[in-house]
N, C-alpha and C positions, 0 to 999 in steps of 0.2 A: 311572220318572224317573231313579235311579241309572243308568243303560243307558245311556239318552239322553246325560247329562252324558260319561258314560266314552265314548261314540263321539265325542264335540266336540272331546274333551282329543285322541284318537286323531287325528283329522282336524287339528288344530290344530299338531299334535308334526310331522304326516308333510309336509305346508303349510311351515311352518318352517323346519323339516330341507331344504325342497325350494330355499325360496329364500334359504335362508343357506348353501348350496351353490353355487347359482349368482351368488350377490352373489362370494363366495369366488376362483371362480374367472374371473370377470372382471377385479374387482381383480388377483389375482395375475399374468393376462395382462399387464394395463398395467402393471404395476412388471416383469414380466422386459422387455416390448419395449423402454421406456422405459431400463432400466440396458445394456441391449445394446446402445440408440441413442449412449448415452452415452459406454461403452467404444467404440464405432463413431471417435467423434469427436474421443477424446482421442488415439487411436492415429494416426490421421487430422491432426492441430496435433503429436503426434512425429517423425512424417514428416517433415512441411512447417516443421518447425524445423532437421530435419538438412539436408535440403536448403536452406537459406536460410544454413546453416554453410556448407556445403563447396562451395556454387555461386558459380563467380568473378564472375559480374555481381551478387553481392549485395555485392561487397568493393569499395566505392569505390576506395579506396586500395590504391596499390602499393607499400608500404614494405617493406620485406624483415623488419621485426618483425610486421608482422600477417599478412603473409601463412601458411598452414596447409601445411607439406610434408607431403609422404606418410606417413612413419615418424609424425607425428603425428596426423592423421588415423585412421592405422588404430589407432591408442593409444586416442583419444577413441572410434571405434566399437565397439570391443573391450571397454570403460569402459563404455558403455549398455549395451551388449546383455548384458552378463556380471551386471548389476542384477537382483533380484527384483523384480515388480509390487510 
């Protein structure tokens, strides 16, 4: 009877081990795809904010204070991209 039990626990541990393995690595699929869809999207609304700066049909107005010269512009790009994540 000791035998018996010691193969259950055996069968039981390797069972286990087998689907907390693959519970594991499912999960962990879905949290990288998911943080990569994420990082996808905010790079993606960085973009599409630069451009909605410096594209002249997004500047209703013509006033020569709102308007963005060059020297400034390459200021403001030079200012993101020199950022850390």
């Amino acid at each position: 009877m000791k035998k018996n039990k010691s193969n259950l626990l055996l069968y039981g541990l390797i069972i286990g081990g087998l689907i907390g393995a693959g519970l594991t690595i499912y999960y962990s699929s879905r949290f990288i795809s998911r943080s990569k869809k994420q990082k996808r999207e905010r790079k993606h609304k960085f973009y599409e904010g630069l451009d909605d700066i410096f594209e002249a049909s997004a500047q209703n107005n013509n006033e020569d204070d709102s308007r963005v010269d060059k020297e400034t512009e390459k200021g403001i790009i030079d200012e993101l991209f020199s950022r850390a994540n």
